[in-house]
C-alpha positions as a Markdown table, in Angstrom:
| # | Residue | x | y | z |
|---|---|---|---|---|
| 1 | Unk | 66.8 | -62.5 | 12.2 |
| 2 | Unk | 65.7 | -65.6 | 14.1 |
| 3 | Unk | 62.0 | -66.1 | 14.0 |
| 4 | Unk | 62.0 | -65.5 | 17.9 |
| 5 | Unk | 63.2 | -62.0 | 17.3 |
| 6 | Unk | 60.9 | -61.6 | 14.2 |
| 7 | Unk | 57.9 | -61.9 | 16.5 |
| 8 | Unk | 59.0 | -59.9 | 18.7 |
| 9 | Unk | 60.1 | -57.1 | 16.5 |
| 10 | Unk | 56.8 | -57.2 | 15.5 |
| 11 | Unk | 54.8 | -56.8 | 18.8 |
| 12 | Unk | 57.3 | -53.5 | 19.0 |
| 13 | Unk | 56.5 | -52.1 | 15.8 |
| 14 | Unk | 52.7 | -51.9 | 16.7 |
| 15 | Unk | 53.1 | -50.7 | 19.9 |
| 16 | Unk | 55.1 | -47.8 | 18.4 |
| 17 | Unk | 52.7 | -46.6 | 16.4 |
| 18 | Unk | 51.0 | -43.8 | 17.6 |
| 19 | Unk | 47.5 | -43.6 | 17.3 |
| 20 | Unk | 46.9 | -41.5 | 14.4 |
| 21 | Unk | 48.9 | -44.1 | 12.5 |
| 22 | Unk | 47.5 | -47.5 | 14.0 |
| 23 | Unk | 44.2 | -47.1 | 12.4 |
| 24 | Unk | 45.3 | -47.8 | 8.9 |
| 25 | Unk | 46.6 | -50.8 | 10.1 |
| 26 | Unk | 43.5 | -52.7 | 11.8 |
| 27 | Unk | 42.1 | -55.2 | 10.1 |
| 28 | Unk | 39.3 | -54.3 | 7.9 |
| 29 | Unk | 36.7 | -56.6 | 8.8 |
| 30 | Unk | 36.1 | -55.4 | 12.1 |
| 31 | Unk | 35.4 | -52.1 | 13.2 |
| 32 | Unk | 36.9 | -50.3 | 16.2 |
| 33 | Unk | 35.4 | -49.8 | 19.6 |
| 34 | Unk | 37.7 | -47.9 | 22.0 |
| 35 | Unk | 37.6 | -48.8 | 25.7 |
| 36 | Unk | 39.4 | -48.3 | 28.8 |
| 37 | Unk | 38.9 | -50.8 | 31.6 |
| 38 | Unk | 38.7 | -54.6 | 32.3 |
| 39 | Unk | 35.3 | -54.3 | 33.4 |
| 40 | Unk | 34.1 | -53.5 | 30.1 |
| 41 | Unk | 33.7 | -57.3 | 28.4 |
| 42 | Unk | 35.8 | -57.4 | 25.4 |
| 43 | Unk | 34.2 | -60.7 | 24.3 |
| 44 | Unk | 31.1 | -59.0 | 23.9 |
| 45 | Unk | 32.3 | -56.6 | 21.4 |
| 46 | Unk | 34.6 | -59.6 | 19.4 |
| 47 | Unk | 31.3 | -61.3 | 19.3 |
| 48 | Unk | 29.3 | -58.7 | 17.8 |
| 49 | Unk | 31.6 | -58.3 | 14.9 |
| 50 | Unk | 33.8 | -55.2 | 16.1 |
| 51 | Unk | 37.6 | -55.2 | 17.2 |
| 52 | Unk | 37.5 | -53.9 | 21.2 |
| 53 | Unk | 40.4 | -51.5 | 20.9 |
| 54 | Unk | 41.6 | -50.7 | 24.7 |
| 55 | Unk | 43.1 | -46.5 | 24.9 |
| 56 | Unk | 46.1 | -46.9 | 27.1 |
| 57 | Unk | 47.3 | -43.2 | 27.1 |
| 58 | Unk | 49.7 | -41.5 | 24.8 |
| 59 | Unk | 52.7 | -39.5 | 25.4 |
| 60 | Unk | 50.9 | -36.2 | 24.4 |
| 61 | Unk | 51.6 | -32.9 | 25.3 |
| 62 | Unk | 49.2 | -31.4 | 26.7 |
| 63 | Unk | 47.3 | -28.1 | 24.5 |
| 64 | Unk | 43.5 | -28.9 | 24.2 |
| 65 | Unk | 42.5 | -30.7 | 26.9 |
| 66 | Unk | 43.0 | -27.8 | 29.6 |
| 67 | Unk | 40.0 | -26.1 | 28.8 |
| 68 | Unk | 37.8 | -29.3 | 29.8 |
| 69 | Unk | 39.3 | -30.6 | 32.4 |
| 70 | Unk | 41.0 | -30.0 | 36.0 |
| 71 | Unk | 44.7 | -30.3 | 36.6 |
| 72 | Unk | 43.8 | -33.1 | 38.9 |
| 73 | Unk | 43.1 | -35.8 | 36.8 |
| 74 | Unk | 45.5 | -38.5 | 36.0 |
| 75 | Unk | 47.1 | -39.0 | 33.1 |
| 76 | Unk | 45.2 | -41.6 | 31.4 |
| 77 | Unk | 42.4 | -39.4 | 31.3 |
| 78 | Unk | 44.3 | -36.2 | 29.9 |
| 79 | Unk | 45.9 | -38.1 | 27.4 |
| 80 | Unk | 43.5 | -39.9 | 26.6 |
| 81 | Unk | 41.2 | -37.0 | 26.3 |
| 82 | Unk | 43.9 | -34.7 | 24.3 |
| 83 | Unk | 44.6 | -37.1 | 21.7 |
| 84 | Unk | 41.0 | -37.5 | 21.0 |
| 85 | Unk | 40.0 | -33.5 | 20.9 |
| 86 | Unk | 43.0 | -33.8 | 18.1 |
| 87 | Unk | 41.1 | -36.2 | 15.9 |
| 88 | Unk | 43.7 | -38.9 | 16.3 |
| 89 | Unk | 41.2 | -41.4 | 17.5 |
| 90 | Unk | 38.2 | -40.3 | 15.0 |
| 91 | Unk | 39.1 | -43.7 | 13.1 |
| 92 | Unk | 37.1 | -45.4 | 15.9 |
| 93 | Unk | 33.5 | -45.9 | 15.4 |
| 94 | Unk | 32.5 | -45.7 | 19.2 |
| 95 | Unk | 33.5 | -45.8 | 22.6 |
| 96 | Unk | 32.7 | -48.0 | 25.9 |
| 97 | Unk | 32.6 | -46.3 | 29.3 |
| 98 | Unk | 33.0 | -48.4 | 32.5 |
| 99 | Unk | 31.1 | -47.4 | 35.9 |
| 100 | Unk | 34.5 | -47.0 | 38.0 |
| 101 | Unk | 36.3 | -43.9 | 39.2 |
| 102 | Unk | 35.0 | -40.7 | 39.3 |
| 103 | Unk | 37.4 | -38.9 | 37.4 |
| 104 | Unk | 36.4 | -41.6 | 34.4 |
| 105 | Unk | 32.4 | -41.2 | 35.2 |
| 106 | Unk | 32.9 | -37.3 | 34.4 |
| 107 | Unk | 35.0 | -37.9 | 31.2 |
| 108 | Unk | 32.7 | -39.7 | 29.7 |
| 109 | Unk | 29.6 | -36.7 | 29.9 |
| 110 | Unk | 32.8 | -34.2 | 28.8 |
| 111 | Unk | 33.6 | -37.0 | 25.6 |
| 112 | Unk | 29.6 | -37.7 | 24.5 |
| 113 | Unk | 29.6 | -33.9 | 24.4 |
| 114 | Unk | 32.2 | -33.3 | 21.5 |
| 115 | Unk | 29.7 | -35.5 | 19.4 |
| 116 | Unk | 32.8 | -36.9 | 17.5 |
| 117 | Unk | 31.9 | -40.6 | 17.8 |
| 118 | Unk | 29.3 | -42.4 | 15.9 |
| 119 | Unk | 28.6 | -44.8 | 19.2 |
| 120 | Unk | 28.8 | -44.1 | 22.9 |
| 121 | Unk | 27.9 | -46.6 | 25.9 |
| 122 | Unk | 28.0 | -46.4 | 29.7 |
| 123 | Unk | 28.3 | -49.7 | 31.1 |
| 124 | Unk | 27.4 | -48.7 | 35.0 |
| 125 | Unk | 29.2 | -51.7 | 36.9 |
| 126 | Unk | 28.1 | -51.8 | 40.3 |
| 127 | Unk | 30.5 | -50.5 | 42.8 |
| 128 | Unk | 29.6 | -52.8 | 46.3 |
| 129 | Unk | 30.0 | -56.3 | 45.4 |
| 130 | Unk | 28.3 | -58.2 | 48.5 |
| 131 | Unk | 24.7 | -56.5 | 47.8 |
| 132 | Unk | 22.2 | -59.0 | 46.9 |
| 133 | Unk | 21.4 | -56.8 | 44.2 |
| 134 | Unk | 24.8 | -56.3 | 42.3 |
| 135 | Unk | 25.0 | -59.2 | 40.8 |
| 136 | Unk | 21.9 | -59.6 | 38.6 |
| 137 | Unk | 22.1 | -55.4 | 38.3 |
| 138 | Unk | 25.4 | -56.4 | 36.8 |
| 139 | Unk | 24.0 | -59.5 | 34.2 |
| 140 | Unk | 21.1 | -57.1 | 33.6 |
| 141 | Unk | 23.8 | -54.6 | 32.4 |
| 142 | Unk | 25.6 | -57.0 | 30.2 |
| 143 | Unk | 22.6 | -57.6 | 28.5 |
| 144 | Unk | 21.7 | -54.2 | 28.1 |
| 145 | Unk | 25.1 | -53.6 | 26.6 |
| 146 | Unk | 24.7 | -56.9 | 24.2 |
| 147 | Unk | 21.6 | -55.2 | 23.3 |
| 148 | Unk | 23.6 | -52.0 | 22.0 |
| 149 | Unk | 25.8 | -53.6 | 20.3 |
| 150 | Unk | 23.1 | -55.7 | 18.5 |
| 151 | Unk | 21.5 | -52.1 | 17.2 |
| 152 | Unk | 24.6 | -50.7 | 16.7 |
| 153 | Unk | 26.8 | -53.2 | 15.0 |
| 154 | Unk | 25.6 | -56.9 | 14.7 |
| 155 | Unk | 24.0 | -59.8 | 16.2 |
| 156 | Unk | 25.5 | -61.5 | 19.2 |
| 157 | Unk | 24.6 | -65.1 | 18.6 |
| 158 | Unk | 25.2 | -67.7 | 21.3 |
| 159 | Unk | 27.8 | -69.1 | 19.2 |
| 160 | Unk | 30.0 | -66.1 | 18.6 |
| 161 | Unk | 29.7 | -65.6 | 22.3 |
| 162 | Unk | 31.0 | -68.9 | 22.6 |
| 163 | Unk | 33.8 | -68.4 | 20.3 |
| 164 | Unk | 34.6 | -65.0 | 21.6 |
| 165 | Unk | 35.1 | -66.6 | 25.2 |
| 166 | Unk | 37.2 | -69.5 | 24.1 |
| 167 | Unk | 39.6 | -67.1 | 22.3 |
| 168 | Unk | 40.1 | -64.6 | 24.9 |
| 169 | Unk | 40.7 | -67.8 | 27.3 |
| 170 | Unk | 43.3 | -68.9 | 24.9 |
| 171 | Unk | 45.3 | -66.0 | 25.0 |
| 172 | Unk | 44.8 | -65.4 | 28.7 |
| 173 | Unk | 46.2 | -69.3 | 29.3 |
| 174 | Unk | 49.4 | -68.7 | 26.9 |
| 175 | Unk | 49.7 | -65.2 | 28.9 |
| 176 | Unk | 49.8 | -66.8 | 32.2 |
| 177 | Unk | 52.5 | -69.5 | 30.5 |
| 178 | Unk | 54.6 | -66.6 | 29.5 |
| 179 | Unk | 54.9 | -65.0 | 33.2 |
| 180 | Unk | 55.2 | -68.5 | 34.3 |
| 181 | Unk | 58.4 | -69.1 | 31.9 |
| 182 | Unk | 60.4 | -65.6 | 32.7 |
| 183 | Unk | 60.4 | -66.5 | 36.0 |
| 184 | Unk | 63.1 | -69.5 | 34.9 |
| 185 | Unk | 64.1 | -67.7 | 31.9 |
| 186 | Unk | 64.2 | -63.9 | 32.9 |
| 187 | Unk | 67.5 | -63.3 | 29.7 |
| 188 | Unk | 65.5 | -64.4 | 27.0 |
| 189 | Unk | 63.0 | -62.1 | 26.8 |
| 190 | Unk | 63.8 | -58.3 | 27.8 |
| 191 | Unk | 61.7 | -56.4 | 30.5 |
| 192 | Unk | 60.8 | -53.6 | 27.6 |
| 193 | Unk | 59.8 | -56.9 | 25.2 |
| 194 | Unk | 57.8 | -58.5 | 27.8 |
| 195 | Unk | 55.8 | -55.3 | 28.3 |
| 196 | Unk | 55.2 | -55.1 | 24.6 |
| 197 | Unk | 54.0 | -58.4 | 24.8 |
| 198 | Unk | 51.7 | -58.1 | 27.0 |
| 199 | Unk | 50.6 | -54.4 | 25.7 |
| 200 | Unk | 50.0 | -54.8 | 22.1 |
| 201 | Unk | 47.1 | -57.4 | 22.5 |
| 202 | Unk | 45.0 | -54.7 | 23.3 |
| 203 | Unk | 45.8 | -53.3 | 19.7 |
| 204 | Unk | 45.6 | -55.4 | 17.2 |
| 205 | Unk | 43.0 | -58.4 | 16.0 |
| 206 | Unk | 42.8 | -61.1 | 19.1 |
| 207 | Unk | 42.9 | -63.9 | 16.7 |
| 208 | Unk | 45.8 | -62.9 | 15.6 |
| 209 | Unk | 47.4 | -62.1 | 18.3 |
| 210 | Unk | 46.5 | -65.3 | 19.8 |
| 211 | Unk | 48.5 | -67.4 | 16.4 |
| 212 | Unk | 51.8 | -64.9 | 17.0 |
| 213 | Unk | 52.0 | -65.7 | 21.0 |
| 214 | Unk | 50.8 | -69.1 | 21.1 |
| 215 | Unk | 54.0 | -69.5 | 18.1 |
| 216 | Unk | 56.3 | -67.1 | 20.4 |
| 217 | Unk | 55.4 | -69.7 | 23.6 |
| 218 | Unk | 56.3 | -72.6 | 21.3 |
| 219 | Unk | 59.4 | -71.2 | 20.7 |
| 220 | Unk | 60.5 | -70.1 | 24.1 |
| 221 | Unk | 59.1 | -73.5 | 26.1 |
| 222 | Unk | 62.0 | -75.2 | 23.8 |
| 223 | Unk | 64.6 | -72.4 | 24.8 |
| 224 | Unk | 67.1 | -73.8 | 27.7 |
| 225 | Unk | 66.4 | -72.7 | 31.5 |
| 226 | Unk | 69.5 | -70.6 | 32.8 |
| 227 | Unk | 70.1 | -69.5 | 36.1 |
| 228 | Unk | 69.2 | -66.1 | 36.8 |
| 229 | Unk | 70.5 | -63.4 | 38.9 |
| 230 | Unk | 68.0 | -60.3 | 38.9 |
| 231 | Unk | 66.0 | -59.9 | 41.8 |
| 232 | Unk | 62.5 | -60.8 | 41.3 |
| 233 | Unk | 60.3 | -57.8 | 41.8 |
| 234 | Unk | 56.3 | -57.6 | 41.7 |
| 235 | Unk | 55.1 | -54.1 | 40.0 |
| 236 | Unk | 51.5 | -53.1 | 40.8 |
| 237 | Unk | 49.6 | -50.2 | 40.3 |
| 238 | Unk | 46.9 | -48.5 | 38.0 |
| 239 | Unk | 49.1 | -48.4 | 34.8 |
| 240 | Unk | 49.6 | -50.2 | 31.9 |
| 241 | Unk | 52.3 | -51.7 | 30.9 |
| 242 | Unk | 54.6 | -49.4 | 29.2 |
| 243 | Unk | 58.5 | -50.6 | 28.0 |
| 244 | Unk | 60.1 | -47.6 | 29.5 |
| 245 | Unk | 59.6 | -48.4 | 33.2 |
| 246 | Unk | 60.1 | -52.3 | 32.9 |
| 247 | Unk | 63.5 | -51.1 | 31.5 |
| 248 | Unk | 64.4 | -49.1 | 34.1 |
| 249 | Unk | 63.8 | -52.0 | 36.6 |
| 250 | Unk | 66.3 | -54.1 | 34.1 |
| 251 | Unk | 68.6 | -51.7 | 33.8 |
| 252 | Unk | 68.9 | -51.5 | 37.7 |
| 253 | Unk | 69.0 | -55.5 | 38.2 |
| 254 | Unk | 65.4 | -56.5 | 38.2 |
| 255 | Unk | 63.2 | -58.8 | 36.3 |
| 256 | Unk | 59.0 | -58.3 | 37.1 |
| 257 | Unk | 58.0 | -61.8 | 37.9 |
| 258 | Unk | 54.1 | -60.7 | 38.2 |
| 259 | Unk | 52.1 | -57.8 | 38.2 |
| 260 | Unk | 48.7 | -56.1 | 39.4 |
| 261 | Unk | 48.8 | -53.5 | 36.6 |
| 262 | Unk | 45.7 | -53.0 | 34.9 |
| 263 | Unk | 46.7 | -54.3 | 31.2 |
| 264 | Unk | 48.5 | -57.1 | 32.7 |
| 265 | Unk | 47.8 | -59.9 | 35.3 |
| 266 | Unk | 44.2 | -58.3 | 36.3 |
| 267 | Unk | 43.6 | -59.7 | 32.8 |
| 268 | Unk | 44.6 | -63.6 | 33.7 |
| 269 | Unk | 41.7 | -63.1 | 36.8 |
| 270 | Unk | 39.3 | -62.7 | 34.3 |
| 271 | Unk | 39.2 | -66.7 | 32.7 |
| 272 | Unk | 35.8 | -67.2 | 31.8 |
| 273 | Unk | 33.6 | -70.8 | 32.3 |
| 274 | Unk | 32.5 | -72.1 | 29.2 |
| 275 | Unk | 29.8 | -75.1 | 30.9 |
| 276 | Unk | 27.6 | -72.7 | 31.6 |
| 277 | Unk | 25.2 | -69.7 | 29.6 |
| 278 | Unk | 28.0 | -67.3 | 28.2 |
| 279 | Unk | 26.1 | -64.4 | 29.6 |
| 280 | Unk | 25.7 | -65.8 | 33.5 |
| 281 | Unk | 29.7 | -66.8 | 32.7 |
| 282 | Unk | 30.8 | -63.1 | 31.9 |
| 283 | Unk | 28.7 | -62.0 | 34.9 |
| 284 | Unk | 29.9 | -64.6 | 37.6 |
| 285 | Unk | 33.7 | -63.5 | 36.8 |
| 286 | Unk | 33.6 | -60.3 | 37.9 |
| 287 | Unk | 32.6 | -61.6 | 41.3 |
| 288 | Unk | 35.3 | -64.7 | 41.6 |
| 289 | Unk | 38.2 | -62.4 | 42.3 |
| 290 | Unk | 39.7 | -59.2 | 43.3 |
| 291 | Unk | 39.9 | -56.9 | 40.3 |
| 292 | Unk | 40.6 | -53.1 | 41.0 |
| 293 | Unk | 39.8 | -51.1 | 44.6 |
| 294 | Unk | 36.8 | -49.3 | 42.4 |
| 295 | Unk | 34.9 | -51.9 | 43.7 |
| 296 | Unk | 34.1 | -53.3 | 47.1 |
| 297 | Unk | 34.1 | -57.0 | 47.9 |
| 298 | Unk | 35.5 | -57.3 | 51.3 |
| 299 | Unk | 37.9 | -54.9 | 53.0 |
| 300 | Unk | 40.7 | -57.5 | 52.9 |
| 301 | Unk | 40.3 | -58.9 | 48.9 |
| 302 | Unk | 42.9 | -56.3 | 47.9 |
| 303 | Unk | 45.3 | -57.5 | 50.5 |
| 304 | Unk | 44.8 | -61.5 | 50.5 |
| 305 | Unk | 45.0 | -61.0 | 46.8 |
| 306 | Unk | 48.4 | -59.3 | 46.7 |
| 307 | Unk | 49.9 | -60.7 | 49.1 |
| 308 | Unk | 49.2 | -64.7 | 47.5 |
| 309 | Unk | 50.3 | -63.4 | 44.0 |
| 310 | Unk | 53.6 | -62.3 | 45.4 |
| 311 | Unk | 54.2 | -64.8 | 47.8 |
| 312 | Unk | 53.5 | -66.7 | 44.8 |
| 313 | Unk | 56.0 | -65.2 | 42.0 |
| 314 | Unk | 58.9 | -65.7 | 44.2 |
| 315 | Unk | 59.4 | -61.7 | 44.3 |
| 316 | Unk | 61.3 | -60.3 | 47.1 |
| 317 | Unk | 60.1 | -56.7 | 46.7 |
| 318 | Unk | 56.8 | -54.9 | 45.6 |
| 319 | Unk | 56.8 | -51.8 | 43.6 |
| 320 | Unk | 53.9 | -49.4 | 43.4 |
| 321 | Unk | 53.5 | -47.7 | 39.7 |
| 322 | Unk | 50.8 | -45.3 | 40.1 |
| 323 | Unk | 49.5 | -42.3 | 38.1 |
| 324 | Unk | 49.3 | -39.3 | 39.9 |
| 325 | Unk | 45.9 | -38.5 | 41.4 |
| 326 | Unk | 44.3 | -41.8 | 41.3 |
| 327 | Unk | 42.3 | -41.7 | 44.9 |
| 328 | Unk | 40.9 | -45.4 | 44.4 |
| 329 | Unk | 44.2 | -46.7 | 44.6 |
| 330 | Unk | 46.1 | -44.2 | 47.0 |
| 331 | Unk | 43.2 | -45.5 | 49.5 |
| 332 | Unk | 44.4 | -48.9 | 49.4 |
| 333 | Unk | 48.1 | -48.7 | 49.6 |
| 334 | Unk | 48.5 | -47.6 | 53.1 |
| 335 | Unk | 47.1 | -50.9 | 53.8 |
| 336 | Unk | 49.1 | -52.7 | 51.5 |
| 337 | Unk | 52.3 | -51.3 | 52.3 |
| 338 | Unk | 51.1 | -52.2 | 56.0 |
| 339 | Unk | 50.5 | -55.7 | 55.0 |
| 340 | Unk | 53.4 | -56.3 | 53.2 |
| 341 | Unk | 55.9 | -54.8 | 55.7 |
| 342 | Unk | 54.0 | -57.3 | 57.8 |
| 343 | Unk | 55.7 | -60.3 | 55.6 |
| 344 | Unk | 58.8 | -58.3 | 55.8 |
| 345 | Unk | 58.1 | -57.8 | 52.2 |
| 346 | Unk | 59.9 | -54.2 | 51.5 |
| 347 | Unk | 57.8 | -51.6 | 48.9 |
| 348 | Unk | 58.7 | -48.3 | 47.2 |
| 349 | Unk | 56.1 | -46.2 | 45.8 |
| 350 | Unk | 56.5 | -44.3 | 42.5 |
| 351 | Unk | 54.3 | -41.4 | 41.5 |
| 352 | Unk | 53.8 | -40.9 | 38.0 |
| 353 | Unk | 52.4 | -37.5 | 36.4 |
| 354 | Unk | 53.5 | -37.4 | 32.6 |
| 355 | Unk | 55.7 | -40.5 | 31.9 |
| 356 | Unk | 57.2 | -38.3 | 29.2 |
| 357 | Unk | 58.9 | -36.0 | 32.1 |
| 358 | Unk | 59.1 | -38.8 | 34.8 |
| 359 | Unk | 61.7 | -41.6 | 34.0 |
| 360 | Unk | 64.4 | -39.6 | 34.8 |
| 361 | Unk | 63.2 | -39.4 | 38.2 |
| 362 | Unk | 62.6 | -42.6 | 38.9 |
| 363 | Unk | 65.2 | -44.3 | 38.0 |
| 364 | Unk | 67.7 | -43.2 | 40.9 |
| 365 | Unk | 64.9 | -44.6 | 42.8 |
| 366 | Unk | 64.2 | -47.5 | 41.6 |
| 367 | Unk | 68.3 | -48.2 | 41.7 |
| 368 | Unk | 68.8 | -47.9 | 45.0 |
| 369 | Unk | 65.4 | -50.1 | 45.7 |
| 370 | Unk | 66.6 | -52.6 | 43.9 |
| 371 | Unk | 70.1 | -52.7 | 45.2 |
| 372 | Unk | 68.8 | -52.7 | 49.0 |
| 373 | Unk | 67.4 | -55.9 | 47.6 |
| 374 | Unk | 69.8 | -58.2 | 45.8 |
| 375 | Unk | 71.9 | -60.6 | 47.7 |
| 376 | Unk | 74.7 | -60.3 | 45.3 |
């Protein structure tokens, strides 16, 4: 096995595991706080010590979690929620909740309830971001939240902070090099790789993950450029990425040159300065850019941002992923879709309820997308 493969291989292998197994292997140094959402500032926690530990969902079926919560939440949240009632996530030693949907703001009143966790936190982001009062409400937050974890698990000192930053900067760089190079080498890495790739940071110690990319993007900058035949395809949505669906657009002749998923490209908007007070920097770039339609900047950031980013990747077709019963982002797409169709950019919108049940159906779908696309 080539030591291209190897690392890969690897990224699989932890992104397999399921959550009652991945806590044995964390490193031991650290301990784990869970959290869900971009807006919740991982180099805050990496600072203080811990190892931010981002819940994704789980395949789970479903035999707890009815008793606490309505059909009509998505997913994330039941899985999420399930797995936990189990015990499989007792291994971390708290969890971070993030001001956004409403469906999330209830969970986390339902999750301090079980008292299972040592550590709970509410980081209450504010939602309209042109009041004159959101942003030092928000940097008064992040400090509030530095001060928990400076009770709760150790000191944030200005150089940690520092270091912290630089890191997660780091990884976001060689992460925006890796989209960058699949767009001229699409056959060297696998759509069900790439989403492993970009998953399993969110998993495992960031230092380390930063060594195995940073070695992966050595390896592949050297590779040779082929020309490729799939048709370039966008994929956004409030998912994560997850190697089943990035297979079915493979399978059917597509390659995902860029993303707006949650775990994925949101991520790269985030790049924090490092000339100025680490806390006014972690404030500031939550304000620079379009992040998620939880929060209000301006009723066209959503669409100037898509539109640029796939303009941008070269992709000749958008596809929504979204879990069912997410109103934030069902909001948006009408104007989207509206926008895009405008730029005779064609869309197709997938509805995902339990991805266990779900591929099956898509895939027809996403087949005959994908054909009405290719010029081949």
């Amino acid at each position: 096995m080539d030591k291209k493969t190897s690392l890969i291989r690897e990224f699989e292998r932890v992104t397999s595991l399921e959550y009652k197994e991945i806590g044995s292997h964390l490193p031991g140094d650290r301990i784990p706080i869970g959290f869900f959402c971009p807006y919740v500032p991982e180099e805050l926690i990496y600072a203080a010590g811990a190892l931010p530990f981002r819940l994704m969902g789980a395949p789970a079926r479903m035999s707890h979690v009815q008793a606490h919560l309505q059909p009509g939440c998505c997913h994330l949240v039941k899985s999420s929620f399930e797995i936990f009632l189990r015990g499989e996530l007792d291994f971390l030693k708290g969890i971070i909740f993030s001001h956004t949907c409403d469906t999330m703001q209830g969970l986390s009143d339902i999750w301090a309830f079980q008292k299972r966790l040592p550590l709970q936190f509410n980081l209450m982001m504010p939602t309209n971001l042109n009041s004159e009062t959101s942003r030092p409400y928000w940097k008064a937050e992040i400090e509030r939240f530095k001060g928990f974890l400076e009770t709760n698990i150790g000191e944030v000192t200005l150089q940690n902070l520092t270091t912290a930053i630089q890191l997660f900067n780091r990884i976001r760089e060689n992460i925006r090099a890796i989209y960058q190079l699949r767009r001229t080498l699409p056959d060297q890495i696998s759509e069900a790789d790439f989403a492993n790739i970009i998953r399993v940071q969110y998993l495992m110690d960031r230092n380390q993950y930063h060594l195995l990319l940073s070695e992966l993007l050595d390896l592949l900058s050297h590779e040779e450029k082929k020309e490729g035949h799939l048709v370039p395809i966008y994929l956004a949505g409030n998912m994560v990425h997850s190697a089943p669906y990035f297979s079915l657009i493979e399978e059917a002749g597509g390659t995902v040159v860029s993303d707006d998923l949650c775990s994925g490209a949101r991520f790269l908007r985030l790049m924090t300065r490092e000339d100025i007070d680490p806390i006014e920097a972690l404030t500031q770039r939550y304000f620079s850019s379009f992040l998620c339609p939880t929060k209000h900047g301006g009723s066209n950031d959503h669409i100037e941002t898509l539109i640029q980013e796939v303009e941008g990747a070269g992709a000749t077709g958008v596809i929504f992923l979204f879990y069912k019963y997410c109103e934030s982002h069902y909001f948006d797409y009408p104007d989207l879709k509206t926008a895009l169709e405008a730029k005779s950019i064609p869309t197709l919108l997938l509805e995902v309820d339990d991805p266990a049940t779900s591929q099956g159906q898509l895939k027809i779908r996403i087949q005959a997308f994908i054909e009405m696309l290719s010029p081949f």
